[in-house]
BAKOLZA-744428 format. One record per atom (N, C-alpha, C): residue in one letter; z, y, x; residue number from 1. Coordinates in nm, 3 decimals, m for minus. Layout:
# BAKOLZA-744428
PT	A	Z	Y	X	NUM
...
This chain:
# BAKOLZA-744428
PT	X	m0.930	m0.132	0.851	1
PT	X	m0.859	m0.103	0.728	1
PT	X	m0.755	m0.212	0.705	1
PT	X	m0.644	m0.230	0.678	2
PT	X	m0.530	m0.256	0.680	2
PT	X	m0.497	m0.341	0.493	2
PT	X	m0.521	m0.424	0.473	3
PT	X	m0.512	m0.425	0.312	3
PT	X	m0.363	m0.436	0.272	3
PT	X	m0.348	m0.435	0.150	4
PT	X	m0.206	m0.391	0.048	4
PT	X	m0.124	m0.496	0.099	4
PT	X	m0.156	m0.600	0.108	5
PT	X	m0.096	m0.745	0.090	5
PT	X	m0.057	m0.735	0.242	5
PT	X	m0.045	m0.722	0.364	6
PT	X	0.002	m0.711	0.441	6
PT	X	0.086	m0.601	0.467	6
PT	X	0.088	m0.458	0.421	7
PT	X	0.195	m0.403	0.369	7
PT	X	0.327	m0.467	0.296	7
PT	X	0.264	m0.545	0.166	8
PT	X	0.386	m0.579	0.110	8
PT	X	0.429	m0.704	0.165	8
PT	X	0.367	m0.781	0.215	9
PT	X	0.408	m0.923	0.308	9
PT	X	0.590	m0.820	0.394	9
PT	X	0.467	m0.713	0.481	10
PT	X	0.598	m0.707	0.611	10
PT	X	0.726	m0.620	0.515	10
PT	X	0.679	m0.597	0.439	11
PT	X	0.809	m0.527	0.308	11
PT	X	0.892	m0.585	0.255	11
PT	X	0.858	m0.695	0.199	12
PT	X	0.922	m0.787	0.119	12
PT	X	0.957	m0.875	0.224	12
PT	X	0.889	m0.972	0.320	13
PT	X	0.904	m1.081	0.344	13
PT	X	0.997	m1.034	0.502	13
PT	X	0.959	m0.966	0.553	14
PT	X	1.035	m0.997	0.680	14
PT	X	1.129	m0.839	0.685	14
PT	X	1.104	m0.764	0.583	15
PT	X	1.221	m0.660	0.572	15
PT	X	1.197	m0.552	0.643	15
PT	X	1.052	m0.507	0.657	16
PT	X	1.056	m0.412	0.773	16
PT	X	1.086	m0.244	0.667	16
PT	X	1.053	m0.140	0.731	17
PT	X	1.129	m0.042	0.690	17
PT	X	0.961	0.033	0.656	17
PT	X	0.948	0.123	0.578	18
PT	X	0.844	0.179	0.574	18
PT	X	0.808	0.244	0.722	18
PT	X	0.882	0.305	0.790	19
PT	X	0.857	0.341	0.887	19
PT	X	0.770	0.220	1.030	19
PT	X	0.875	0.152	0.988	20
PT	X	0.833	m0.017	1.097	20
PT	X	0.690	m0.049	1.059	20
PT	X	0.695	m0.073	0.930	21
PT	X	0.520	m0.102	0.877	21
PT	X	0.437	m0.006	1.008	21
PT	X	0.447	0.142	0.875	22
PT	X	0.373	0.242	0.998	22
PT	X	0.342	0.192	1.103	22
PT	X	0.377	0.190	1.214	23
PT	X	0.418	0.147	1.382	23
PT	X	0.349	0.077	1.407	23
PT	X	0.385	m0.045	1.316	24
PT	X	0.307	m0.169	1.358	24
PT	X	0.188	m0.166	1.318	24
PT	X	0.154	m0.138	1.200	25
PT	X	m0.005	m0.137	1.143	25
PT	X	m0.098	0.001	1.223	25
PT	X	m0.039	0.131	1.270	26
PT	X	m0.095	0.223	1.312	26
PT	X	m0.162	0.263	1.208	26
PT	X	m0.052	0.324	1.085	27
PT	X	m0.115	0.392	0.992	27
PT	X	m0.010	0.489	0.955	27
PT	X	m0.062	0.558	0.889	28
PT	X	0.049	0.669	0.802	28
PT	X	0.146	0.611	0.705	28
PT	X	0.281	0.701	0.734	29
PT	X	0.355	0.657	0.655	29
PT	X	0.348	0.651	0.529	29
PT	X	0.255	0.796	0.488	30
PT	X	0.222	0.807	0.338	30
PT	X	0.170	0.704	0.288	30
PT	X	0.033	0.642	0.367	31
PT	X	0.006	0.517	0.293	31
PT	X	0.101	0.413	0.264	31
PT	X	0.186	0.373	0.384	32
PT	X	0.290	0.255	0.317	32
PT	X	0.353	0.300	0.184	32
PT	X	0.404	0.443	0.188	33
PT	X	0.462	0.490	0.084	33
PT	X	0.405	0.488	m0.034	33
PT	X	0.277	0.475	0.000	34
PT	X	0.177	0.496	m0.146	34
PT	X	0.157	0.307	m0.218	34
PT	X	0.164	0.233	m0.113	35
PT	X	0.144	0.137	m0.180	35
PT	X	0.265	0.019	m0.194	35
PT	X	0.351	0.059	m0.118	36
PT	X	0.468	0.014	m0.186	36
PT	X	0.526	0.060	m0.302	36
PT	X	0.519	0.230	m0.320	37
PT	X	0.563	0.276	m0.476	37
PT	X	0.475	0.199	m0.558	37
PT	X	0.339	0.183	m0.535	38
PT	X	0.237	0.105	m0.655	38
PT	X	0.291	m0.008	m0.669	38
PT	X	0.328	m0.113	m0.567	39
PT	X	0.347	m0.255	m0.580	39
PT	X	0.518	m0.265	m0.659	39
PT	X	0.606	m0.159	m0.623	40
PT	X	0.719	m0.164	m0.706	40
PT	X	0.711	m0.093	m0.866	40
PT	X	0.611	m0.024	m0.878	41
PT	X	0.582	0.010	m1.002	41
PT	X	0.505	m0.123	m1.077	41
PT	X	0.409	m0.152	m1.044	42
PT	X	0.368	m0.303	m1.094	42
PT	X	0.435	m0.405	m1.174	42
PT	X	0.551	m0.412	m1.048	43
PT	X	0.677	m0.550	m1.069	43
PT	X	0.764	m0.455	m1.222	43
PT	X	0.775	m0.330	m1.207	44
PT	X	0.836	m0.322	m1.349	44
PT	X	0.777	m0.298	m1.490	44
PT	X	0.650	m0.351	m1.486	45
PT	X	0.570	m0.322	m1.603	45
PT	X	0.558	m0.474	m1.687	45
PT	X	0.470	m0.425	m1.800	46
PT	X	0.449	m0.569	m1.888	46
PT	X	0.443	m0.694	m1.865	46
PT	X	0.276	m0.661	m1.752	47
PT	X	0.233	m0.753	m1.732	47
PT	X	0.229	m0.803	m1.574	47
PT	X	0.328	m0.811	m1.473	48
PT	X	0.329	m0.786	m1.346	48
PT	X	0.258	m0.854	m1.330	48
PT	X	0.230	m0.975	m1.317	49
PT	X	0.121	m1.038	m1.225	49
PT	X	m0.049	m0.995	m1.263	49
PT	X	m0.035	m0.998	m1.385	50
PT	X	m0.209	m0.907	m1.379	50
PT	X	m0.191	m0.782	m1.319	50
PT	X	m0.111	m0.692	m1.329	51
PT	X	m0.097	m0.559	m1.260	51
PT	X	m0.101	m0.589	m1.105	51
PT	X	m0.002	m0.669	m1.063	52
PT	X	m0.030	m0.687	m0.927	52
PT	X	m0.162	m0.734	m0.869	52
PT	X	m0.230	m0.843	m0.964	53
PT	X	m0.327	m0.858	m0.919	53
PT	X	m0.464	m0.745	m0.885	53
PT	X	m0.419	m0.720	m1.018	54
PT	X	m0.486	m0.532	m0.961	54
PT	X	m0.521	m0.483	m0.844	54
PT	X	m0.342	m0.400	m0.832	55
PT	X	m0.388	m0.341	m0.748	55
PT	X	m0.383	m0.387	m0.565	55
PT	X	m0.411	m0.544	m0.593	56
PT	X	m0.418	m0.622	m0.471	56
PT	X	m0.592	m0.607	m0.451	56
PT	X	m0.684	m0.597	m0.578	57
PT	X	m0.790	m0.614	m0.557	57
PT	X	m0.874	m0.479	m0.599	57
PT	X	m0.802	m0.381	m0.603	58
PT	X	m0.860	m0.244	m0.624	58
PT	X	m0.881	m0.172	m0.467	58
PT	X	m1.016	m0.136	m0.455	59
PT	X	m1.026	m0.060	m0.340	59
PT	X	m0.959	0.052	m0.335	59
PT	X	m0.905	0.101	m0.181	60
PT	X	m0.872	0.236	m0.165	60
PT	X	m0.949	0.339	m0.289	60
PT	X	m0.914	0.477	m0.295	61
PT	X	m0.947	0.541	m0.320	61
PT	X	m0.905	0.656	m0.229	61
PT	X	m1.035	0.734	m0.165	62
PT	X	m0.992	0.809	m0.075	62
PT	X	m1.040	0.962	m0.124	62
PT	X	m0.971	1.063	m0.097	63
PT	X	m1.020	1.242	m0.148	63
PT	X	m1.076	1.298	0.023	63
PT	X	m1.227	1.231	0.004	64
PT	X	m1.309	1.356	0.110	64
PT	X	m1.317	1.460	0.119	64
PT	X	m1.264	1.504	0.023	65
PT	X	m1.359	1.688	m0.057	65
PT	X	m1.320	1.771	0.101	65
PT	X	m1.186	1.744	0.109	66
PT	X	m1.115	1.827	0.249	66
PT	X	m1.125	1.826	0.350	66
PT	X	m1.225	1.719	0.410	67
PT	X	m1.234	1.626	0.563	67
PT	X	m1.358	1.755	0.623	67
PT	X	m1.353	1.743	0.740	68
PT	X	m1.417	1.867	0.786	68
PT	X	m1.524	1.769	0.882	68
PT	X	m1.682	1.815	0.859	69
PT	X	m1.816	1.756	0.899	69
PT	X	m1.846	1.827	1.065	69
PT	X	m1.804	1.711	1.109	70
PT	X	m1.891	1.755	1.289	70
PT	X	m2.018	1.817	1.294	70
């Protein structure tokens, strides 16, 4: 599992592209997409650093209902 903070490290810090993340981490794009929109929604709210801290320390939340049982 891949956590937030290394998403937004290669985002912010070395400029990679949502796509580049992808690639390199071997994950879906949706996820980068999902947690970079969170981490730029964060930065424009009240309280950014408690918000960020958030959702730096909030577990995934994942929807099983659909996953199909071997």
């Amino acid at each position: 599992m891949v956590d937030k903070q290394t998403i937004i490290h290669l985002y912010r810090s070395r400029g990679l592209s949502k796509r580049a993340i992808a690639r390199e981490l071997d994950i879906s794009r949706k996820t980068v997409h999902k947690v970079i929109q969170e981490y730029e929604s964060t930065l424009s709210s009240d309280t950014p650093s408690v918000s960020l801290e958030t959702i730096l320390t909030t577990a995934p939340r994942y929807d099983s209902s659909n996953v199909a049982v071997e």
